[in-house]
C-alpha positions in Angstrom: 4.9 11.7 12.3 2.3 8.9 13.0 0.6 7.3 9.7 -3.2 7.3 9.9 -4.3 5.0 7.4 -7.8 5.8 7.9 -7.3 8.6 5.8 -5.7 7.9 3.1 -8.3 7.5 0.4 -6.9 5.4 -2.6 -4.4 3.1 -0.3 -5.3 -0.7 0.9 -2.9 -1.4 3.1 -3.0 -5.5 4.9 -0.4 -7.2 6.8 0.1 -11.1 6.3 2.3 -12.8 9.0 5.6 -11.4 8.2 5.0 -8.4 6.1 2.8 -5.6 4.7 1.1 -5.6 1.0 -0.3 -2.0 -0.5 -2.5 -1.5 -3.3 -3.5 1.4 -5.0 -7.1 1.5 -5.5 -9.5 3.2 -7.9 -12.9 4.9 -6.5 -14.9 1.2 -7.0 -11.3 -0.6 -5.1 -10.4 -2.1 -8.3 -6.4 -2.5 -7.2 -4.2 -1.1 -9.9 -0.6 -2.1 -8.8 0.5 -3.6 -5.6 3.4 -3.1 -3.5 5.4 -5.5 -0.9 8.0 -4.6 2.1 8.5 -5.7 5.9 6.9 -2.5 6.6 4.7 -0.4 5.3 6.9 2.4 3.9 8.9 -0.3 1.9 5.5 -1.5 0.4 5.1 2.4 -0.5 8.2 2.6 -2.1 7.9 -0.6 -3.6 4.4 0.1 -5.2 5.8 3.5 -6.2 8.9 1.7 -7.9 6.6 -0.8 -9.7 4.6 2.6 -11.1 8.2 4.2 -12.6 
């Protein structure tokens, strides 16, 4: 399964040098928690693990 970020509505996701960041976003892309990994799935999971 390919991720197209394109469509996922309330996701930032940005790549710095060596790794990935992911926000969730409101509708006016206020960020609301952030998330961190080397790729983006362990940003995911680590902005899901910061929200539990």
């Amino acid at each position: 399964m390919e991720l197209n970020t394109n469509q996922l509505k309330f996701l930032k996701i940005y790549r710095s040098s060596e790794s990935y960041g992911v926000s969730l976003v409101d509708n006016e892309e206020f960020e609301i928690t952030k998330g961190y990994g080397s790729t983006i799935i362990e940003a995911l999971n680590d902005m899901h693990e910061n929200l539990i």
